[in-house]
C-alpha positions as CSV (number, residue, x, y, z in Angstrom):
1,X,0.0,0.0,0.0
2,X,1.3,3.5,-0.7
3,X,1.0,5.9,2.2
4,X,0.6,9.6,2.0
5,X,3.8,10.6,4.1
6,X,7.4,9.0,4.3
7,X,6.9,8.4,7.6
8,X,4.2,6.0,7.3
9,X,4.9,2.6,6.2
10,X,3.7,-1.2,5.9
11,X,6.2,-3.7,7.7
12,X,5.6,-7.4,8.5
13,X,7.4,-9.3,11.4
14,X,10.0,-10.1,9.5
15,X,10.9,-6.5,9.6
16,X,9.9,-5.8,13.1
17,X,12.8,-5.9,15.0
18,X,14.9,-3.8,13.0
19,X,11.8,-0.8,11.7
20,X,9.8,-0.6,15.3
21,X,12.6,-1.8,18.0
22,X,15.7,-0.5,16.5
23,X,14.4,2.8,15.2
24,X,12.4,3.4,18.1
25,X,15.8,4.5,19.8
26,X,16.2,7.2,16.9
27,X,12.6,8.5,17.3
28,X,8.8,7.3,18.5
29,X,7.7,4.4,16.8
30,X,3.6,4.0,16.5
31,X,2.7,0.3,15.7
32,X,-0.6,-0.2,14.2
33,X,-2.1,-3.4,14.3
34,X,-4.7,-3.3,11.7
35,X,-7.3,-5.8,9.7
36,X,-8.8,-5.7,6.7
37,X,-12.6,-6.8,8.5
38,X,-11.8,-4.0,11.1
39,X,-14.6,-1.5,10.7
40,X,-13.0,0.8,13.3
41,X,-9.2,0.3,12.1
42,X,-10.6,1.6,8.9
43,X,-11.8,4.7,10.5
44,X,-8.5,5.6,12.3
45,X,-6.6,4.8,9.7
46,X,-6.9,8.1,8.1
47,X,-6.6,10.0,10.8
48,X,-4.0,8.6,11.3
49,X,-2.3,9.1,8.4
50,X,-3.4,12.8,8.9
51,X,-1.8,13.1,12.2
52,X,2.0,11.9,11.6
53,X,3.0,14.2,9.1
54,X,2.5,17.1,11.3
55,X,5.0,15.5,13.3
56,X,8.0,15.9,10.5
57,X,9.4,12.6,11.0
58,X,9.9,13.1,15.3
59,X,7.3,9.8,15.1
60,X,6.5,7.2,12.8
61,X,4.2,5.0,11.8
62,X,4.5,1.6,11.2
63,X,1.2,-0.6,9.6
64,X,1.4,-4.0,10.6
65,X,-1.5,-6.7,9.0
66,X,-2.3,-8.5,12.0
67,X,-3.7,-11.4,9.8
68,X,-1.3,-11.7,8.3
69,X,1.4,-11.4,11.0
70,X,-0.6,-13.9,14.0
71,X,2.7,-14.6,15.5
72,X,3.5,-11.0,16.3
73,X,-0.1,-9.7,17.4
74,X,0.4,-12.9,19.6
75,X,3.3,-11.6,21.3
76,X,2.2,-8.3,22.3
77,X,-0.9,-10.3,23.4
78,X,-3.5,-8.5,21.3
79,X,-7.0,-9.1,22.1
80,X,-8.7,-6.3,19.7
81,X,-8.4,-4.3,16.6
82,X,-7.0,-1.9,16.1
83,X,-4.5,-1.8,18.8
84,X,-1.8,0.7,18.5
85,X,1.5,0.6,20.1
86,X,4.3,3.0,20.7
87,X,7.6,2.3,21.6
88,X,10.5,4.1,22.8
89,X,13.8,3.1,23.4
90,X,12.6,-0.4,22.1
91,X,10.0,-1.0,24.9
92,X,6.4,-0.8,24.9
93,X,5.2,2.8,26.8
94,X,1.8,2.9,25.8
95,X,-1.0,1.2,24.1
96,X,-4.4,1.8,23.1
């Protein structure tokens, strides 16, 4: 998918580790967990995508398919979509 800003951007768990947890020591990392079936991921997604720009790159986004990446949402024990997740530092601060 093609986002709107440079600092939004699709990643799988293959690329977790080294686009959320390593960069998050650079600068924020947002983590959305999204689904296609999500009704309400589909309505933050834009604002979303309206939000981090203003930011000028201090915080990113990174889109994750939860479907598609089970293992992952498993590890961060996600029980709902969408659940977002920031990290700092590569640790977990805050989720909602």
């Amino acid at each position: 998918m093609t986002h709107p800003s440079p600092y939004i951007f699709d990643i799988d768990g293959n690329e977790f580790d080294e686009k959320v947890i390593k960069a998050s020591h650079q600068q924020p990392v947002l983590v959305d967990f999204w689904a296609d079936w999500c009704s309400p991921c589909l309505v933050i997604a834009p604002v979303l995508a309206k939000v981090i720009p203003e930011y000028e790159g201090n915080v990113l986004l990174a889109k994750i398919d939860a479907d598609e990446n089970m293992k992952l949402a498993g590890h961060y024990k996600l029980r709902g979509f969408p659940t977002i997740i920031m990290f700092v530092n590569g640790e977990e601060v805050e989720r909602f």
